[in-house]
C-alpha positions as CSV (number, residue, x, y, z in Angstrom):
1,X,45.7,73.4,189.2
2,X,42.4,73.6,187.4
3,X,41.7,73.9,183.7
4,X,38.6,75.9,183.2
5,X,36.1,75.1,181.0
6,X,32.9,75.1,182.3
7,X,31.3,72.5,180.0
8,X,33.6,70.0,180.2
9,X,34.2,67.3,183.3
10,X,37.6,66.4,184.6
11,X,38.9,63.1,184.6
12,X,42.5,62.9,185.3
13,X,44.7,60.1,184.5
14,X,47.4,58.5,186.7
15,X,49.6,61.6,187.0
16,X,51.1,61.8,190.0
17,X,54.4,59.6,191.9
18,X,54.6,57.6,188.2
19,X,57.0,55.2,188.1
20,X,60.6,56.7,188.1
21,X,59.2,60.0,189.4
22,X,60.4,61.8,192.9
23,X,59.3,65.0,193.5
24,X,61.5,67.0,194.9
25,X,60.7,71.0,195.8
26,X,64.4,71.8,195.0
27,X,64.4,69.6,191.6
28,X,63.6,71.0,188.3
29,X,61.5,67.7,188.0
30,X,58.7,69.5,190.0
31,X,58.0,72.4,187.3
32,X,57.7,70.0,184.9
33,X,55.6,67.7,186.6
34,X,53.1,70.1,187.2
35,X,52.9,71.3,183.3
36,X,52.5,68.1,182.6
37,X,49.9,67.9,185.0
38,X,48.0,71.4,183.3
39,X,48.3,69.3,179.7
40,X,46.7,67.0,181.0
41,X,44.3,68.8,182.6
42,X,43.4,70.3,179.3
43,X,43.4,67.3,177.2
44,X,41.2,65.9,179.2
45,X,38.6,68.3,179.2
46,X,38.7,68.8,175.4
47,X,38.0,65.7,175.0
48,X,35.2,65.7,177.3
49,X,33.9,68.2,175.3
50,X,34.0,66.8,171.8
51,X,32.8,63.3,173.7
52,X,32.6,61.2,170.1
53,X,33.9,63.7,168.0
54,X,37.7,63.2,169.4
55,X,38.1,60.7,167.2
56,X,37.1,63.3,163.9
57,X,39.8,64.7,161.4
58,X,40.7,68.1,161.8
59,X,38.8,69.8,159.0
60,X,35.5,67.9,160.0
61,X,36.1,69.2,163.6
62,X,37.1,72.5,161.9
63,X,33.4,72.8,159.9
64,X,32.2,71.8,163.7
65,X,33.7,74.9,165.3
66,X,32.8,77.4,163.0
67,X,29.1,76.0,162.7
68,X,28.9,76.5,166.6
69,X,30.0,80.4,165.9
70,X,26.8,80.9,164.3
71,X,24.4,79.5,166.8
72,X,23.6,82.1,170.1
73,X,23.4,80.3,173.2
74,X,20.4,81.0,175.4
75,X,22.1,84.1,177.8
76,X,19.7,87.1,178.1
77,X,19.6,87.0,181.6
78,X,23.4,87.3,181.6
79,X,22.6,90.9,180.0
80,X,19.5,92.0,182.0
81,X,19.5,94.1,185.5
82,X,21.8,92.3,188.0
83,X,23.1,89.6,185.7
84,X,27.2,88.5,185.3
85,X,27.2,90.6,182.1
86,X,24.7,93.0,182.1
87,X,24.1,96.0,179.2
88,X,24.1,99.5,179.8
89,X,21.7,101.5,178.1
90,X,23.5,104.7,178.2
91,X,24.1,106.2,175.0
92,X,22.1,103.7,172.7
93,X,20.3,105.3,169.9
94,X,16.6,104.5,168.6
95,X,13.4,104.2,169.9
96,X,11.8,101.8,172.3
97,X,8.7,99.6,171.1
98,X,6.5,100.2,174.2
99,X,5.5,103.6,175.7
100,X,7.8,104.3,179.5
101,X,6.6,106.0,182.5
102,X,8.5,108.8,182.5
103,X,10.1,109.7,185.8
104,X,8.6,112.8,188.3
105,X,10.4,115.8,186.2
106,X,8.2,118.7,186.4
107,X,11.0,121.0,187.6
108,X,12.2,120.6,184.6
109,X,9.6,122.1,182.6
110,X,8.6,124.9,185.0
111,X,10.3,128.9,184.5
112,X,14.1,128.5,184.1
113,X,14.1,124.7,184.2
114,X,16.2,122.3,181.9
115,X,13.7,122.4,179.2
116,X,10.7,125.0,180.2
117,X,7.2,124.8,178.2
118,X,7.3,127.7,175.9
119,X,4.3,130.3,175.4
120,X,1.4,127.9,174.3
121,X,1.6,126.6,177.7
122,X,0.3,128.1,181.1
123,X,3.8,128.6,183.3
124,X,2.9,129.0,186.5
125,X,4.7,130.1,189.6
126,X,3.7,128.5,193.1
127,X,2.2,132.1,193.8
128,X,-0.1,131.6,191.0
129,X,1.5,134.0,188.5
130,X,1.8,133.5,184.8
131,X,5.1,133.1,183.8
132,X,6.9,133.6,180.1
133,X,3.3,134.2,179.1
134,X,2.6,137.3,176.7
135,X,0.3,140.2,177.5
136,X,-3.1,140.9,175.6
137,X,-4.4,143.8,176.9
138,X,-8.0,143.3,175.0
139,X,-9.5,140.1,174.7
140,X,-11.5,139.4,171.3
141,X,-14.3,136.9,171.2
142,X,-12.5,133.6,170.2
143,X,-10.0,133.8,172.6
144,X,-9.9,131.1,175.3
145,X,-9.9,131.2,178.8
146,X,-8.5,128.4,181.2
147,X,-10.7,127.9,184.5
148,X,-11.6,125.5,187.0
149,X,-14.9,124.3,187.1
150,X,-16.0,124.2,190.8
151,X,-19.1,122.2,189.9
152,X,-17.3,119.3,188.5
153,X,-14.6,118.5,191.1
154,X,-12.5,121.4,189.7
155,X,-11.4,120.0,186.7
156,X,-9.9,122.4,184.5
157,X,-11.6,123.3,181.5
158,X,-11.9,125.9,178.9
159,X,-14.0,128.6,177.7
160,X,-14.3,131.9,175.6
161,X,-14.1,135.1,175.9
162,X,-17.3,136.1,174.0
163,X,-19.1,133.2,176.6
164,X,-17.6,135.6,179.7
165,X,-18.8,138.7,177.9
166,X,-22.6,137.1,177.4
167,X,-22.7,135.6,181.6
168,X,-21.4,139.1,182.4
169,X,-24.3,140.8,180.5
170,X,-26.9,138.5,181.7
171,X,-25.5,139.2,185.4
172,X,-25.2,143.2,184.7
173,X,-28.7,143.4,183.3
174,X,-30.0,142.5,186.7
175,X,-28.2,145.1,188.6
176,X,-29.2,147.8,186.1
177,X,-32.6,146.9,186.1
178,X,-32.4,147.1,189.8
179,X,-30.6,150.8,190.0
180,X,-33.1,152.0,187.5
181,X,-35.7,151.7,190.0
182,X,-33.8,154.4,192.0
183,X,-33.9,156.8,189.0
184,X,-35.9,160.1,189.9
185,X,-37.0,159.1,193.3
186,X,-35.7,162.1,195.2
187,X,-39.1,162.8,196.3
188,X,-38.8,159.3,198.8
189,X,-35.9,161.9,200.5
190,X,-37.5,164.8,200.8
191,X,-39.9,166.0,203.8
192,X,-42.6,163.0,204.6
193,X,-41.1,160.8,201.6
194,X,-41.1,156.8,203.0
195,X,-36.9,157.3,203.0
196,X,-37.1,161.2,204.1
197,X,-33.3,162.0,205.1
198,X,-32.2,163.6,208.1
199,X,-29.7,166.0,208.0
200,X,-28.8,165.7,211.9
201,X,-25.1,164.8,212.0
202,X,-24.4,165.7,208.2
203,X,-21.2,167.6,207.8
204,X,-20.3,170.5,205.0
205,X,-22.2,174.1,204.0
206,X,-25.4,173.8,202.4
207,X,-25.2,175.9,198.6
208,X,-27.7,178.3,199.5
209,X,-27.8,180.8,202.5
210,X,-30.8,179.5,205.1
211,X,-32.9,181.8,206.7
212,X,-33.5,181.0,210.6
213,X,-36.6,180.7,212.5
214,X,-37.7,183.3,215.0
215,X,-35.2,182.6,218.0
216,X,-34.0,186.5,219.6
217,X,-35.4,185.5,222.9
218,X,-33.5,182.6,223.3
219,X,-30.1,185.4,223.2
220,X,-32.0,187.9,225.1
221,X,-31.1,188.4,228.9
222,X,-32.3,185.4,230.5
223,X,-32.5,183.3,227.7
224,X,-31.9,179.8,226.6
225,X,-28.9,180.9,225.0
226,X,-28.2,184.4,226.0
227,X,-25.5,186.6,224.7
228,X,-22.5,188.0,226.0
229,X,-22.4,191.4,224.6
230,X,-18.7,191.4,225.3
231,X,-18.1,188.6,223.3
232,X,-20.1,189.7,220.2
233,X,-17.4,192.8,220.2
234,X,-20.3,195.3,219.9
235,X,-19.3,198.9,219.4
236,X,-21.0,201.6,221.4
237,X,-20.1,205.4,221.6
238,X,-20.3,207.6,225.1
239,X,-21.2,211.3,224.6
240,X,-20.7,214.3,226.5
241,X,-21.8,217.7,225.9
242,X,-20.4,221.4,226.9
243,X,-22.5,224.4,226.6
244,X,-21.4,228.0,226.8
245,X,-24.9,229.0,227.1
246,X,-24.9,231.2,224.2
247,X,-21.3,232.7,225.0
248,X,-17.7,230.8,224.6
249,X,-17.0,227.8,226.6
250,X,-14.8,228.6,229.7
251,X,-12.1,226.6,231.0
252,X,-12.2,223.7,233.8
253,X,-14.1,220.5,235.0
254,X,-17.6,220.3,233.0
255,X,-19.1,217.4,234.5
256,X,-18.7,213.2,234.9
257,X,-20.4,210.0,234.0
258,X,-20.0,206.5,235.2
259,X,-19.3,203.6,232.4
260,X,-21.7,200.6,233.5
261,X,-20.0,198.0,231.3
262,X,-16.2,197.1,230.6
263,X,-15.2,198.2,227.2
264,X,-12.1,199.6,225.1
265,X,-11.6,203.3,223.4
266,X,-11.3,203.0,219.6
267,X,-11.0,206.7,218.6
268,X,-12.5,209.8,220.0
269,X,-14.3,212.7,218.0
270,X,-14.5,216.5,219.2
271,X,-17.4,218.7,217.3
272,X,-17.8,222.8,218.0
273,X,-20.2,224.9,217.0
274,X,-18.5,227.5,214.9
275,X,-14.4,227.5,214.2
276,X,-12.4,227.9,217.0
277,X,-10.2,226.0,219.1
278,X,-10.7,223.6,222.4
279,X,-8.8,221.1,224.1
280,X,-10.8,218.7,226.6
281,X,-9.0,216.5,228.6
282,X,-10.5,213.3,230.4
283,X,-9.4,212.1,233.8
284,X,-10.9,208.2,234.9
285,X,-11.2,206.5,238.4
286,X,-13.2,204.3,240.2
287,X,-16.1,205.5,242.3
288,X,-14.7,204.5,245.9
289,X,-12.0,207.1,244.5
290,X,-14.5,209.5,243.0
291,X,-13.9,212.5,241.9
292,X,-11.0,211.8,239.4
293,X,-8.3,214.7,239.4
294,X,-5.7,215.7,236.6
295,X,-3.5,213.1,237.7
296,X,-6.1,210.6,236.5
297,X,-5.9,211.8,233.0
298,X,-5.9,208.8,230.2
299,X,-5.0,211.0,227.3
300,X,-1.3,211.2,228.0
301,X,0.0,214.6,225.9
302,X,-2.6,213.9,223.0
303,X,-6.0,215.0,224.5
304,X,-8.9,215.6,221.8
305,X,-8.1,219.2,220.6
306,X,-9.7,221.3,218.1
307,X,-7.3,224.0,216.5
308,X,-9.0,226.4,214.2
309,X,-11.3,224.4,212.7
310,X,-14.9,223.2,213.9
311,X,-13.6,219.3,214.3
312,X,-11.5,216.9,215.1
313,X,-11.2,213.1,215.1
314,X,-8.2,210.3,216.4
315,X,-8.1,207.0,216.2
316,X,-3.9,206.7,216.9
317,X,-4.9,207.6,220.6
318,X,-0.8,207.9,221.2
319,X,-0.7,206.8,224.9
320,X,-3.6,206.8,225.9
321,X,-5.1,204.3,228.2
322,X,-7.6,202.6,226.8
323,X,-9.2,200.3,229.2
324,X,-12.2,201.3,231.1
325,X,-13.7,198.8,233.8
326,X,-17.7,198.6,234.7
327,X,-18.8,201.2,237.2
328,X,-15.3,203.4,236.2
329,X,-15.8,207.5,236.6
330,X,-15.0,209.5,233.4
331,X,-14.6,213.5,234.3
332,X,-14.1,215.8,231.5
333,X,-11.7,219.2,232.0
334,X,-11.6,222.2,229.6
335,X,-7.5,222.9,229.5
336,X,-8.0,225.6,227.2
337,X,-11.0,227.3,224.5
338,X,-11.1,230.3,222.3
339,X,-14.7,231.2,220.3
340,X,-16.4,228.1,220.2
341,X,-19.9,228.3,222.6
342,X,-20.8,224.7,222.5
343,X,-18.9,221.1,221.9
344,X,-19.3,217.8,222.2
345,X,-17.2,215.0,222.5
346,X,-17.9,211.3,221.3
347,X,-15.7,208.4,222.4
348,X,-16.1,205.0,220.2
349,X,-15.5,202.2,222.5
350,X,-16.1,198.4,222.1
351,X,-17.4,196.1,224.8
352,X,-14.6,193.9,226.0
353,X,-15.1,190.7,228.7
C-alpha cells in the first residue's frame, strides 16, 4: 500500500521477510505485517515532510502547524474553468469589477418576453407595429419623433413634431401656390380657350334643356336618318261621311276607303246632325278580296251607335278587331237610322310597324 501525501517522498525501511518473519496467506502474521508496513509507510513520509523539524518538541512543532494554517498556498487555477476544484458562480451575490458582454437576449425584452421594455421604449413587432405603446391621437410641438435618416446610412435619429409641421408647410406652400394658378381659368375650357374641353364621349344630362340645330331633313323620307312613322307611335284619325242630302239617312252600304299604312283603332267617334239615332257598322278586307261583306265586320255586337242623342264616342271597343294592315278595305253599312240627315264617323288609330 501507499500512504498519500503528496509532498512528502517515500523511503521505506527494511520491512519485509525480517528476521523471524514467514508470511503465510492463512497466518494472522500477514495482517499484521502489512499494518506494520502502512505505519511505516506513514512515518516515513511525516518525517519527510518536517525534514529537520522531526527532531522539534511537540508544542514548537504545534506553533509550526498552526502558523502554516494561516498562509494560502498558490491554487487559483485549482478554482478557475476546468481546474480539479473549480467554483461555481451560481448563486453568488455582489457585483463584478469590470463591465461583461452580455449574452444575445433580445427575446427577452421584446412583447411578452421574460422581462419586456416598458412604454418609454419603441416595442416593435417583426411586422413593424408598435407594441405596448400608448396612443396620442394629436401630436403637440415638443413631441419627438423616431426616424431613419436615409442620408446618413439610416441611422436612427430623432426629431419633433413642430420640425414635421414646418417641412410640411414649406412642402404644402408649393403645391398651393401651384393650384392657385388654376383659380378662375374656366375661360382656357370654354370654346377656343388653349385647354377648350370636348364633351364627345362625356357621360350624364346637361342642367339646362339644349335647343338643336336645324336637322328635319335628315328624318324626312330619304334622309340621313329618316323616320319610321310607325315607330314614333303617331296618332292619325280616318273620316267618313254620310249625307242624306237634306232628308234622313237611309239604311245600307255608304261607301269604302282603302288604309295605305298599318295602324291600330284606339276609339271611334259618331257625330249627327240633329238628335236622332244611327248605328254604322264597318266591315274590313283586303283588296284581292274587295268588296268586304257583313261577315267581314270588325265591330263584333258593339258597332258605333247613336241613340237619341247627336253623339257618341268608345274607346272600350269590346271585341272589336283592331288591326288593320296597309292597302286593307274599310266599307261602312248603315244597320239602322231614324231623323238624323247627315253623320260622320271618325276612327283614332295609331301607326303600328
Amino acid at each position: 500500500m501507499t500512504a498519500e501525501f503528496p509532498d512528502a517522498i517515500v523511503s521505506y525501511r527494511a520491512k519485509a521477510n525480517k528476521s523471524g518473519v514467514v508470511y503465510d496467506a492463512g497466518k494472522p502474521t500477514v495482517g499484521f505485517a502489512e499494518d506494520f508496513e502502512k505505519l511505516e509507510e506513514e512515518v516515513v513520509a511525516i518525517e519527510t515532510v518536517l525534514g529537520d523539524k522531526s527532531k522539534w518538541n511537540f508544542d514548537t512543532i504545534w506553533q509550526w502547524l498552526q502558523s502554516l494554517a494561516t498562509t494560502v498556498i498558490a491554487h487559483k487555477t485549482s478554482h478557475q474553468n476546468g481546474g480539479t476544484d473549480e467554483i461555481s458562480v451560481a448563486g453568488l451575490s455582489g457585483e463584478l469589477a469590470d463591465n461583461q458582454p452580455p449574452k444575445a437576449h433580445q427575446a427577452s425584452h421584446e412583447h411578452n418576453g421574460g422581462d419586456p421594455l416598458g412604454n418609454n421604449f419603441l416595442n416593435l413587432q417583426v411586422d413593424g407595429q408598435f407594441i405596448d405603446v400608448d396612443y396620442k391621437e394629436t401630436p403637440t410641438t415638443a413631441d419627438p419623433f423616431l426616424l431613419e435618416d436615409a442620408n446618413d446610412a439610416n441611422i436612427k435619429k430623432y426629431t419633433y413634431w413642430d420640425d414635421i409641421r414646418k417641412t410640411l408647410k414649406t412642402y404644402f406652400d408649393t403645391l398651393y401656390t401651384a393650384v392657385a394658378t388654376f383659380n378662375d381659368h374656366s375661360a382656357r375650357h370654354e370654346n377656343g380657350g388653349d385647354d377648350e374641353i370636348s364633351v364627345a364621349g362625356l357621360s350624364g344630362a346637361l342642367a339646362d334643356a339644349q335647343t338643336p340645330t336645324g336637322h328635319e331633313a335628315s328624318h324626312t323620307a330619304g334622309g340621313s336618318d329618316e323616320l319610321d312613322g310607325a315607330k314614333l307611335e303617331i296618332e292619325k284619325a280616318i273620316a267618313f261621311f254620310i249625307d242624306g242630302g237634306g232628308s234622313a239617312i237611309t239604311t245600307g252600304i255608304k261607301g269604302a276607303i282603302r288604309i295605305p299604312f298599318k295602324c291600330e283603332i284606339l276609339s271611334v267617334s259618331l257625330l249627327g246632325d240633329q238628335s236622332g239615332s244611327i248605328v254604322v257598322n264597318i266591315w274590313k278586307d283586303t283588296l284581292a278580296n274587295y268588296p268586304p261583306t257583313v261577315g267581314d265586320k270588325i265591330t263584333d255586337t258593339t258597332p258605333p251607335t247613336i241613340t237619341t242623342d247627336t253623339d257618341s264616342e268608345d274607346a272600350t271597343l269590346t271585341s272589336w278587331t283592331k288591326a288593320i294592315a296597309s292597302g286593307d278595305v274599310l266599307m261602312f253599312n248603315v244597320d239602322s237610322v231614324t231623323d238624323i240627315e247627315w253623320a260622320s264617323l271618325i276612327i283614332k288609330v295609331k301607326l303600328v310597324e
